[in-house]
N, CA, C and O atoms as a CHARMM CRD file, in Angstrom:
* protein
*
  312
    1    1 UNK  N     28.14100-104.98100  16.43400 PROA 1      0.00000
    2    1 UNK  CA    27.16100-104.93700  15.36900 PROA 1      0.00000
    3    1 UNK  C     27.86200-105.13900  14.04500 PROA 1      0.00000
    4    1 UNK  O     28.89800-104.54300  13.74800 PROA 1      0.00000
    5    2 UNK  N     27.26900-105.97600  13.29500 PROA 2      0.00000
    6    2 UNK  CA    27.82800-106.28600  12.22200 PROA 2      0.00000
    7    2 UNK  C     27.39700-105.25000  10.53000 PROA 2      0.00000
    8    2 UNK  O     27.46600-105.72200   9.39500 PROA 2      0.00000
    9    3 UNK  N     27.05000-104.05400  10.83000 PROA 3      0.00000
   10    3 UNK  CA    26.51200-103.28800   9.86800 PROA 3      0.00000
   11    3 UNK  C     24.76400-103.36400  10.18500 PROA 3      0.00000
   12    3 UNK  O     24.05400-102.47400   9.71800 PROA 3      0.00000
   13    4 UNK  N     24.25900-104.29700  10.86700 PROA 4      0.00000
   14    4 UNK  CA    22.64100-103.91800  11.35400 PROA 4      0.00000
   15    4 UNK  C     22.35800-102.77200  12.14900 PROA 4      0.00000
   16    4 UNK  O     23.00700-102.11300  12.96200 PROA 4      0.00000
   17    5 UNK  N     20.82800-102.70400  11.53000 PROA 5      0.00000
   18    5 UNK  CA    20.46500-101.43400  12.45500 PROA 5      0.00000
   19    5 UNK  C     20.54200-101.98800  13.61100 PROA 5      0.00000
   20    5 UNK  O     20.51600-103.17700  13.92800 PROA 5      0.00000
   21    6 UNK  N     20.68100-100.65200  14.48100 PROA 6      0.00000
   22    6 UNK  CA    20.71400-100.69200  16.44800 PROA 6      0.00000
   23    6 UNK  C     19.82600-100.80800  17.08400 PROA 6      0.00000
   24    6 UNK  O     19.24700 -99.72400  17.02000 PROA 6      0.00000
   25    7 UNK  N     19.09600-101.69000  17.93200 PROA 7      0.00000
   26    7 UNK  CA    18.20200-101.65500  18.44900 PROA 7      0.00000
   27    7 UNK  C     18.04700-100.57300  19.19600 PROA 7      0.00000
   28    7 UNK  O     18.88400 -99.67300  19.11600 PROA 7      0.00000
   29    8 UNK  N     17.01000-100.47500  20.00700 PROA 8      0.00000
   30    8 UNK  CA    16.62400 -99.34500  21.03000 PROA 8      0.00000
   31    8 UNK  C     17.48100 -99.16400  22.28700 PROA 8      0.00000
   32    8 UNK  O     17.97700 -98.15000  22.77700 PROA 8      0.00000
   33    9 UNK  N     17.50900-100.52000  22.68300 PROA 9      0.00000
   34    9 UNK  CA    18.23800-100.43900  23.65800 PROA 9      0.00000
   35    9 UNK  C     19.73400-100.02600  23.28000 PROA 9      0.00000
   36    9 UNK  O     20.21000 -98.99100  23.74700 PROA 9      0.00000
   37   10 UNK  N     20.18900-100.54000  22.74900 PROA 10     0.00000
   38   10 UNK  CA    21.66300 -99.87600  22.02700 PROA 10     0.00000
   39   10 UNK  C     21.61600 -99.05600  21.76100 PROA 10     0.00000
   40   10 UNK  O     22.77900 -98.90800  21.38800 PROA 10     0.00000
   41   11 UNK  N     21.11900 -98.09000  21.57100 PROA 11     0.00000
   42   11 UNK  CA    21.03300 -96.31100  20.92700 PROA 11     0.00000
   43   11 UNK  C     21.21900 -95.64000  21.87300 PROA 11     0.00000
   44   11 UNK  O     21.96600 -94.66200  21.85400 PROA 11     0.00000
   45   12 UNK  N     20.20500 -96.26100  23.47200 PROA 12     0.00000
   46   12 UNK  CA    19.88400 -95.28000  24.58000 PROA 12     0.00000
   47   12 UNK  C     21.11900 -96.01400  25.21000 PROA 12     0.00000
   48   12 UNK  O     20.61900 -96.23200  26.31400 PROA 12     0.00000
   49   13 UNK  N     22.46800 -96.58800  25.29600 PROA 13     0.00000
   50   13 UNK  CA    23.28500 -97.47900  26.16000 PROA 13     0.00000
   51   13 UNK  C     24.24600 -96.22700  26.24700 PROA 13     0.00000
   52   13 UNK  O     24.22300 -95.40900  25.32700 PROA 13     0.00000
   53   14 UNK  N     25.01500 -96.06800  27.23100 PROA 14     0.00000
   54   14 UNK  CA    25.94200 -95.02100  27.84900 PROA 14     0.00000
   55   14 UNK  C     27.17200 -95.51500  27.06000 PROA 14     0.00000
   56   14 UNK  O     27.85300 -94.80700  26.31800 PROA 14     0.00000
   57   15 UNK  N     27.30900 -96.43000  27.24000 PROA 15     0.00000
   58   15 UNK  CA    28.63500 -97.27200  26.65500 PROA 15     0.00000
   59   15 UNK  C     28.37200 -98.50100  25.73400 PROA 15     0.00000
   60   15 UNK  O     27.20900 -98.40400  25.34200 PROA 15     0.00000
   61   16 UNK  N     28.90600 -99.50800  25.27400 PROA 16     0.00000
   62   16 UNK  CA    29.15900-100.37200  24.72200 PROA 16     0.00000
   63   16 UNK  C     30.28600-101.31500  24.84900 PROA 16     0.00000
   64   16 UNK  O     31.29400-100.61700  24.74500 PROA 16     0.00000
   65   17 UNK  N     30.56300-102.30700  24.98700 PROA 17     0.00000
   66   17 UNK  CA    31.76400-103.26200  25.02900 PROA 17     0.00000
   67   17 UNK  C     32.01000-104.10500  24.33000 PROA 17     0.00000
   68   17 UNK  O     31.39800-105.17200  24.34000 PROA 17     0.00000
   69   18 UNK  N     32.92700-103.84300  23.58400 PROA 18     0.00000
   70   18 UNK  CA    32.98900-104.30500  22.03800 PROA 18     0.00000
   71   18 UNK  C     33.98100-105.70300  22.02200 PROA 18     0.00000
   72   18 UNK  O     34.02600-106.48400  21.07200 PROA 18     0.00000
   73   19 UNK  N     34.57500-105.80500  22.98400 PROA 19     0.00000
   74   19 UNK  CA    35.53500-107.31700  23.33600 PROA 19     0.00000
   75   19 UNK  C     35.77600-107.59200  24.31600 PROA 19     0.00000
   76   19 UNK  O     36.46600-107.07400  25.19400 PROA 19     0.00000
   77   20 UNK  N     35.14100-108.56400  24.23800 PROA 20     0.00000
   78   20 UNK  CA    35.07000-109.17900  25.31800 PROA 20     0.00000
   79   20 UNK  C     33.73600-109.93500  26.18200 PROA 20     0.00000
   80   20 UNK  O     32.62500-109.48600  25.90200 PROA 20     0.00000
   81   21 UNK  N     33.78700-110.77600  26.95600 PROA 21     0.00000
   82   21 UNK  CA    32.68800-110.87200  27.51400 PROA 21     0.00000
   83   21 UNK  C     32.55200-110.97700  28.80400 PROA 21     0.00000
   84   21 UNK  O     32.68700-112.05200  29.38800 PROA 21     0.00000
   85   22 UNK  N     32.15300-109.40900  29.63100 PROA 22     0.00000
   86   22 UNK  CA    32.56900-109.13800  30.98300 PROA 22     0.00000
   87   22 UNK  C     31.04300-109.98700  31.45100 PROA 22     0.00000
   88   22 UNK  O     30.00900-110.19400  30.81700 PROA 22     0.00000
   89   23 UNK  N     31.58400-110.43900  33.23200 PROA 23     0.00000
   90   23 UNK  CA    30.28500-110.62100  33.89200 PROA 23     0.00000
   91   23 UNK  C     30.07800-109.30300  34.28100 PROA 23     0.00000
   92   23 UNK  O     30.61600-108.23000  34.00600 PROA 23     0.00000
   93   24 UNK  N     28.64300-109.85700  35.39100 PROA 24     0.00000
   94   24 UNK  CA    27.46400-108.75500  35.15500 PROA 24     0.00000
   95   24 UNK  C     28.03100-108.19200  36.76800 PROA 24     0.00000
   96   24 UNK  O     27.32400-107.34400  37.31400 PROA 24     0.00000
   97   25 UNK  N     29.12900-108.60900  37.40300 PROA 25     0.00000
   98   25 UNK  CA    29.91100-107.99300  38.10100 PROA 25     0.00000
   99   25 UNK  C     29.99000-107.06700  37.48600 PROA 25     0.00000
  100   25 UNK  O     29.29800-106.05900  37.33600 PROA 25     0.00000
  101   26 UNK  N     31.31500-107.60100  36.92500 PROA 26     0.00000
  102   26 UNK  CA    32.15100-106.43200  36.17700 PROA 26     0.00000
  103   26 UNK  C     31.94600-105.24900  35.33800 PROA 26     0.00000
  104   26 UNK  O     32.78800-104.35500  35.25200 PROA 26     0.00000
  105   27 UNK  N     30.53200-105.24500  34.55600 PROA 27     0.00000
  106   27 UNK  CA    29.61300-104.50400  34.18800 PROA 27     0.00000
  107   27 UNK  C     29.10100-103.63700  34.88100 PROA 27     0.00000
  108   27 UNK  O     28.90200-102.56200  34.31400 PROA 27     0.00000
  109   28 UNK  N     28.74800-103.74500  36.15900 PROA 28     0.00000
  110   28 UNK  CA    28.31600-103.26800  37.04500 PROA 28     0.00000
  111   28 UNK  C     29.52900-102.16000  37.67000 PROA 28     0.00000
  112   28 UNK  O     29.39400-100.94300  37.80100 PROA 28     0.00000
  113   29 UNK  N     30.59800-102.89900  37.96500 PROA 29     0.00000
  114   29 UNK  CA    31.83900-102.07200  38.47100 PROA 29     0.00000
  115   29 UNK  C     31.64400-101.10000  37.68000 PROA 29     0.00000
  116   29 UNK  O     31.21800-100.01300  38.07000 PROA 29     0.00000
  117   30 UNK  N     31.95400-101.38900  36.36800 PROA 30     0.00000
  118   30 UNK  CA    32.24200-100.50200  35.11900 PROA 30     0.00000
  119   30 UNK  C     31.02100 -99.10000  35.34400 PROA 30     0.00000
  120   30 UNK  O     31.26400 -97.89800  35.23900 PROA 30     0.00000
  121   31 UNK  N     29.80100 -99.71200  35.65200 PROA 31     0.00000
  122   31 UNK  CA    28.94000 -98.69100  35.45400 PROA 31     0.00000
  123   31 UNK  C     29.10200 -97.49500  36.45000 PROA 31     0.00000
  124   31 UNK  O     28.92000 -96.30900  36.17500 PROA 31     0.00000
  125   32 UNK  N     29.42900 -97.95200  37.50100 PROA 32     0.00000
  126   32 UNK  CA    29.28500 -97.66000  39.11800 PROA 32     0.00000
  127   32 UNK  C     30.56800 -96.14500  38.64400 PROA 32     0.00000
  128   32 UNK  O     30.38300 -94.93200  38.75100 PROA 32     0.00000
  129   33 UNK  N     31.91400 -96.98700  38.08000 PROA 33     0.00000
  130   33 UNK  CA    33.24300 -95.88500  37.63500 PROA 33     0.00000
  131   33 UNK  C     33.02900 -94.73300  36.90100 PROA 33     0.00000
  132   33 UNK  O     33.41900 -93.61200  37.22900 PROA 33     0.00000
  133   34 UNK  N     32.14400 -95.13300  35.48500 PROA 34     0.00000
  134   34 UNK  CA    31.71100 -94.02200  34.76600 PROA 34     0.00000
  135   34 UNK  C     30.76000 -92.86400  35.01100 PROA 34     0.00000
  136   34 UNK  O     30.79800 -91.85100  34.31200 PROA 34     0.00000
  137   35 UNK  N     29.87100 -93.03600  36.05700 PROA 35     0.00000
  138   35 UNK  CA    28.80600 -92.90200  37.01300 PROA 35     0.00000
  139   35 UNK  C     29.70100 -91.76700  37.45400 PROA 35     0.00000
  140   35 UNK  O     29.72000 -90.75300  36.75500 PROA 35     0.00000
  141   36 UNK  N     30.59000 -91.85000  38.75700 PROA 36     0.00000
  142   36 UNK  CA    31.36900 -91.23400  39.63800 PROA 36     0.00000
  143   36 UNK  C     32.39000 -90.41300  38.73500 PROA 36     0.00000
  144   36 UNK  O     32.79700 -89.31600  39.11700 PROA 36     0.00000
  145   37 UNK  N     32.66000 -90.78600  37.93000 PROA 37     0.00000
  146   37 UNK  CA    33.25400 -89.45100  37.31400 PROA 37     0.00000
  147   37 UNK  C     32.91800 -88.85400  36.03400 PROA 37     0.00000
  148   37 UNK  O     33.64000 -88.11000  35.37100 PROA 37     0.00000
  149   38 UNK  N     31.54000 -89.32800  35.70500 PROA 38     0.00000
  150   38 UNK  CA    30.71600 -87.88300  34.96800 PROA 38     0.00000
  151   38 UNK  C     29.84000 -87.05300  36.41200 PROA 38     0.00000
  152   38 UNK  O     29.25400 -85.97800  36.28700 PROA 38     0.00000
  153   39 UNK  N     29.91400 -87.69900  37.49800 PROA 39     0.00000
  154   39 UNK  CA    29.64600 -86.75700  38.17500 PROA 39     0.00000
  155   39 UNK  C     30.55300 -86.22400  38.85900 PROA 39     0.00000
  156   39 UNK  O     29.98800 -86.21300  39.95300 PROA 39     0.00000
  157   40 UNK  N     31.73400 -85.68400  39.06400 PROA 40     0.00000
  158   40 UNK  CA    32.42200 -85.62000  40.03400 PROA 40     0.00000
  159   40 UNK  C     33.19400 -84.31600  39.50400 PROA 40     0.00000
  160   40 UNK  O     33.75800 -83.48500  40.21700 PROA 40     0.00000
  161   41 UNK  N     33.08800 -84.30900  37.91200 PROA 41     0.00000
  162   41 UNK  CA    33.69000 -83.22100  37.78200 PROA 41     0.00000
  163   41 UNK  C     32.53400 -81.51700  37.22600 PROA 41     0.00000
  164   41 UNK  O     32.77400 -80.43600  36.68800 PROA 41     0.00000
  165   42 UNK  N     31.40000 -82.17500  37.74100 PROA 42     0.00000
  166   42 UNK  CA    30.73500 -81.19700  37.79500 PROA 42     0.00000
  167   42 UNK  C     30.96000 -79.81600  38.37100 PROA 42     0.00000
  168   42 UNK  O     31.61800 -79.66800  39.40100 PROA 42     0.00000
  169   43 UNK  N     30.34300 -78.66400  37.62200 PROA 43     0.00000
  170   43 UNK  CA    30.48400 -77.22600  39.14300 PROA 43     0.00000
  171   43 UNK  C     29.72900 -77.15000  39.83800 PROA 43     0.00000
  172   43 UNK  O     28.94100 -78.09200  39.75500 PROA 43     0.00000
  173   44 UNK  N     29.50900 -76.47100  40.55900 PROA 44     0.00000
  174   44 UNK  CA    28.22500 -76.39500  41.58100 PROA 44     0.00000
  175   44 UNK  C     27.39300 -76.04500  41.12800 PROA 44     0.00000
  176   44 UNK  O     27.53500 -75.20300  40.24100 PROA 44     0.00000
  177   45 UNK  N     25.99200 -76.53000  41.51600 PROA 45     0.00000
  178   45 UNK  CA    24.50800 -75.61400  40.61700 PROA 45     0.00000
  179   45 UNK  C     24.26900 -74.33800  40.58500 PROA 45     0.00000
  180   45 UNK  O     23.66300 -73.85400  39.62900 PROA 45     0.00000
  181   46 UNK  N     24.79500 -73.41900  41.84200 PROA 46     0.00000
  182   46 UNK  CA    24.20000 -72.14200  41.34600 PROA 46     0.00000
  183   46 UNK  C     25.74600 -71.68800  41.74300 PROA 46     0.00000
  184   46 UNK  O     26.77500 -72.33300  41.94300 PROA 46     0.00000
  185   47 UNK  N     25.42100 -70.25900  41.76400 PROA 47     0.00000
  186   47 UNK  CA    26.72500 -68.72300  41.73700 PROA 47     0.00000
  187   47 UNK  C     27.63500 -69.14600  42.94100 PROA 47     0.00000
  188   47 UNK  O     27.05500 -70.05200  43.53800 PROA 47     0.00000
  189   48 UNK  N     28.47800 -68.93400  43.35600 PROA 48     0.00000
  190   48 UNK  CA    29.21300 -69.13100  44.15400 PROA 48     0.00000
  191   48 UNK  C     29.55600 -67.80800  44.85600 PROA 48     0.00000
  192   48 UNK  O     30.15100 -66.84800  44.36700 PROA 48     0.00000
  193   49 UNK  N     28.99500 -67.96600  46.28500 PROA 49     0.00000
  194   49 UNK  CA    29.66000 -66.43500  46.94100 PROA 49     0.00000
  195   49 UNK  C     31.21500 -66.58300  47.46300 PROA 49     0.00000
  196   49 UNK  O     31.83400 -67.58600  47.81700 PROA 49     0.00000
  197   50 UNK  N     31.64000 -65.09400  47.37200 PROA 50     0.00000
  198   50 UNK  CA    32.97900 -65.14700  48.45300 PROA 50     0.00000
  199   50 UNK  C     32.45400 -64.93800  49.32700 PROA 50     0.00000
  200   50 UNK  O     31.43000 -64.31200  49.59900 PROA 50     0.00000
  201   51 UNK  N     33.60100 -65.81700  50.17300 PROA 51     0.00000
  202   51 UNK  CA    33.55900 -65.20200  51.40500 PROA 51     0.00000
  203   51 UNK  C     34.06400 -64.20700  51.83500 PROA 51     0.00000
  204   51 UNK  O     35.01300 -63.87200  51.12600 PROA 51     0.00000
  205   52 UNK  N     33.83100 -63.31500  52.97000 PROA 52     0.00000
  206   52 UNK  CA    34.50900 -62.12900  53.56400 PROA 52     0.00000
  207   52 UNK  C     35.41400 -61.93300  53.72400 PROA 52     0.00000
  208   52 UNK  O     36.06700 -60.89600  53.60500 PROA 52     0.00000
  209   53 UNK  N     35.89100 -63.89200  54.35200 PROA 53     0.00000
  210   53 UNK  CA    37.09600 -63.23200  55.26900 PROA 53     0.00000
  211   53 UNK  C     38.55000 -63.63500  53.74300 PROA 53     0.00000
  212   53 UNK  O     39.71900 -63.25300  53.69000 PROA 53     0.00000
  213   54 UNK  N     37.84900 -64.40300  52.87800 PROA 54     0.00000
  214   54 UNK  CA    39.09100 -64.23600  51.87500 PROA 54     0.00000
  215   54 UNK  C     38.56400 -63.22500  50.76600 PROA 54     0.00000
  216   54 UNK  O     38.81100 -63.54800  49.60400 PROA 54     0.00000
  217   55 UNK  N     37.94300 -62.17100  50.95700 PROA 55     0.00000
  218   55 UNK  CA    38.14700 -61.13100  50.28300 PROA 55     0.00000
  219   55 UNK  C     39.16800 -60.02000  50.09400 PROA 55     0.00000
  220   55 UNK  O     39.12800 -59.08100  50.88900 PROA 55     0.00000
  221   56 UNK  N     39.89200 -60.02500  49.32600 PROA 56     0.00000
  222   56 UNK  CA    40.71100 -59.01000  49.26600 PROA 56     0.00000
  223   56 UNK  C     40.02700 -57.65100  49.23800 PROA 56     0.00000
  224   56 UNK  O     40.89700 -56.78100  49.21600 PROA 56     0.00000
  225   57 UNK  N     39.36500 -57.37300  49.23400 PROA 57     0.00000
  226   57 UNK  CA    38.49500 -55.51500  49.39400 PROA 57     0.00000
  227   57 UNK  C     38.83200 -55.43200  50.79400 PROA 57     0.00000
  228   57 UNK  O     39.29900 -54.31600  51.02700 PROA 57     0.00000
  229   58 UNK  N     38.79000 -56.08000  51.70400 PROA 58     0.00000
  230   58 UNK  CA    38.63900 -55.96700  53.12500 PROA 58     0.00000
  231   58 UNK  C     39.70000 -55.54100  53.63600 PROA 58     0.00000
  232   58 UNK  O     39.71400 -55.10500  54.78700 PROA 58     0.00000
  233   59 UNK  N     40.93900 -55.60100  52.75500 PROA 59     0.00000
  234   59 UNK  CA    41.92700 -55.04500  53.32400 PROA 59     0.00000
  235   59 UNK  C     42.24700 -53.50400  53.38600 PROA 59     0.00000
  236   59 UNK  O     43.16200 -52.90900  53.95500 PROA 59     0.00000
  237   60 UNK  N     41.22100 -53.05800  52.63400 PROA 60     0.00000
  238   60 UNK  CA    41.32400 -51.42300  52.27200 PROA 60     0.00000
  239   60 UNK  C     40.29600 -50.90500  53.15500 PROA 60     0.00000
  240   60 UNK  O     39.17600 -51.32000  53.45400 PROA 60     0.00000
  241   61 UNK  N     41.16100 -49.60500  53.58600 PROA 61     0.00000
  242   61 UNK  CA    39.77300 -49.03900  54.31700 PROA 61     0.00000
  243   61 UNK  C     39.26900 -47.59800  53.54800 PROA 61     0.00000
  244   61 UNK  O     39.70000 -46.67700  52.85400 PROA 61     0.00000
  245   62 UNK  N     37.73800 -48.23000  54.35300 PROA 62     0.00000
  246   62 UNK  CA    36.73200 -46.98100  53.54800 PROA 62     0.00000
  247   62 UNK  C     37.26300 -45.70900  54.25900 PROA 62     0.00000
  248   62 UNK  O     37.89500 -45.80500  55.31100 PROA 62     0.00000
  249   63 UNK  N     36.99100 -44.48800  53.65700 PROA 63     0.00000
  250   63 UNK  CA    36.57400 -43.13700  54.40100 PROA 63     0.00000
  251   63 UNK  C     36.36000 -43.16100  55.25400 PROA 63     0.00000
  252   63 UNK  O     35.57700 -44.03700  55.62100 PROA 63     0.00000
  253   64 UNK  N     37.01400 -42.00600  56.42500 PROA 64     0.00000
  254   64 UNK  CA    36.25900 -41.96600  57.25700 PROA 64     0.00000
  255   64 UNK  C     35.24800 -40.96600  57.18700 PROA 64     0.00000
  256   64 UNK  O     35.85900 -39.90700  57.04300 PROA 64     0.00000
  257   65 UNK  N     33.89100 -40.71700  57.21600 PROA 65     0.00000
  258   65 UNK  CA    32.92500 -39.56600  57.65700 PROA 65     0.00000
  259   65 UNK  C     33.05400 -39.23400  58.78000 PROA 65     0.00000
  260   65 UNK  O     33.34000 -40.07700  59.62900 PROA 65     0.00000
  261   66 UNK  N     32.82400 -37.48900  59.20900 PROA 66     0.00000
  262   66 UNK  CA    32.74000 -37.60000  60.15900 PROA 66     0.00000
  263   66 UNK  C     31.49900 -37.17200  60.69100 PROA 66     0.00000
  264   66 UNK  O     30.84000 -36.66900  59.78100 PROA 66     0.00000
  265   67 UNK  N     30.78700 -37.15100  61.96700 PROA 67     0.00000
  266   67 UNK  CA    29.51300 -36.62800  61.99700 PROA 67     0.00000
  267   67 UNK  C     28.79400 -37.35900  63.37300 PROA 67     0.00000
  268   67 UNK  O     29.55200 -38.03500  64.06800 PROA 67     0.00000
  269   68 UNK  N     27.81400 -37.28300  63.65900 PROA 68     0.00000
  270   68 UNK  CA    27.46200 -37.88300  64.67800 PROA 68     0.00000
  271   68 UNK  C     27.07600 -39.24700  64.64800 PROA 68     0.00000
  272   68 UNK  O     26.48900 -39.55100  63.60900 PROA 68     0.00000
  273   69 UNK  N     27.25300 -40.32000  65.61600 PROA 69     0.00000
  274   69 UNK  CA    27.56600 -41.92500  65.07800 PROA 69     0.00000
  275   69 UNK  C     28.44600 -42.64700  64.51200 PROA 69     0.00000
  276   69 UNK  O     28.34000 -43.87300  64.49400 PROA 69     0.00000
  277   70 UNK  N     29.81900 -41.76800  63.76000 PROA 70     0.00000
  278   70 UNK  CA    30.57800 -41.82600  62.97500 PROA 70     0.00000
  279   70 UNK  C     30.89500 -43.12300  63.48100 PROA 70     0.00000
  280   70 UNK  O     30.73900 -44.21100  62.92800 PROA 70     0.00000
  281   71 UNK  N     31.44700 -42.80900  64.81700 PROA 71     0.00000
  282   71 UNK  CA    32.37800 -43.79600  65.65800 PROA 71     0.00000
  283   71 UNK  C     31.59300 -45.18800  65.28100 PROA 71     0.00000
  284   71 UNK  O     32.13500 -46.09600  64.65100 PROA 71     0.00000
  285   72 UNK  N     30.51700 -45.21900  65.65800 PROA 72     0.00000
  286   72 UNK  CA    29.82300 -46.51300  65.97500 PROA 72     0.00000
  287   72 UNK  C     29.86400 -47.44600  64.54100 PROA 72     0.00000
  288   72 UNK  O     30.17900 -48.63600  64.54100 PROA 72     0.00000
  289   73 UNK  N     29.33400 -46.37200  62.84000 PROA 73     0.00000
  290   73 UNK  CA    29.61200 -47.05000  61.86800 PROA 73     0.00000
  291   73 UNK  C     30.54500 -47.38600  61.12400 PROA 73     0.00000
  292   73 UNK  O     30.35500 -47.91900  60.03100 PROA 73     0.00000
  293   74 UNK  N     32.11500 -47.02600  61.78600 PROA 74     0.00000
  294   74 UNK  CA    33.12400 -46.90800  61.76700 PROA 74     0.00000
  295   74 UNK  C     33.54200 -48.35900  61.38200 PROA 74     0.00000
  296   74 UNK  O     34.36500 -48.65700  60.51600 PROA 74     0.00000
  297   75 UNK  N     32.76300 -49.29300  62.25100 PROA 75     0.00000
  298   75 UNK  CA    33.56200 -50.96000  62.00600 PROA 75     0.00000
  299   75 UNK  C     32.18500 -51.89300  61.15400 PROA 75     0.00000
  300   75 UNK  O     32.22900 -53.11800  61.04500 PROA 75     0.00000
  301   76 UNK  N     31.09000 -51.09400  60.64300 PROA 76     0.00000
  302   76 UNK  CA    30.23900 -51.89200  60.25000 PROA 76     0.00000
  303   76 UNK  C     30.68000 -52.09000  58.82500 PROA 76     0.00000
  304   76 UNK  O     31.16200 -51.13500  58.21600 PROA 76     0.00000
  305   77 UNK  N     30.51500 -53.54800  58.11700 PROA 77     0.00000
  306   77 UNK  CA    30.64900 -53.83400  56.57300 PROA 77     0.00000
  307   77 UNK  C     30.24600 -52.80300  55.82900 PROA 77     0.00000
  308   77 UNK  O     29.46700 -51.91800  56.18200 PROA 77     0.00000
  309   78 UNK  N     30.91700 -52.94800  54.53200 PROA 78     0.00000
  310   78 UNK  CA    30.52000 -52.02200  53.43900 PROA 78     0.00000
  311   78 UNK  C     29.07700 -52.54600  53.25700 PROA 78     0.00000
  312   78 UNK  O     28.33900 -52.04200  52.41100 PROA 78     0.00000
């Protein structure tokens, strides 16, 4: 652009290519690259659980109670 206003389409364009004059290949490549890594370094959409078995809490043990059933809730999760 030579100091003119931007059209519409130029305002809403992801990119621009200022030298050169790529085909509509290569444009395309280009789009396909920028594409894949504004997505790629995304986080995941929601919370992320641990898992159990790489929890470090698991290595500690609870109390024991003692009482009737004890035994049985003895190996159930916190």
């Amino acid at each position: 652009m030579t100091g003119a206003e931007a059209t519409p389409e130029e305002r809403r364009a992801l990119f621009r290519v200022v030298r050169g004059e790529p085909s509509d290949a290569e444009l395309a490549a280009l789009t396909v690259v920028l594409a894949a890594a504004a997505t790629s370094g995304a986080p995941p959409a929601g919370p992320v659980e641990r898992d159990r078995w790489s929890d470090p809490s698991v290595a500690f043990r609870t109390p024991l109670h003692p009482g009737p059933g004890a035994w049985r809730t003895s190996t159930w999760p916190r």
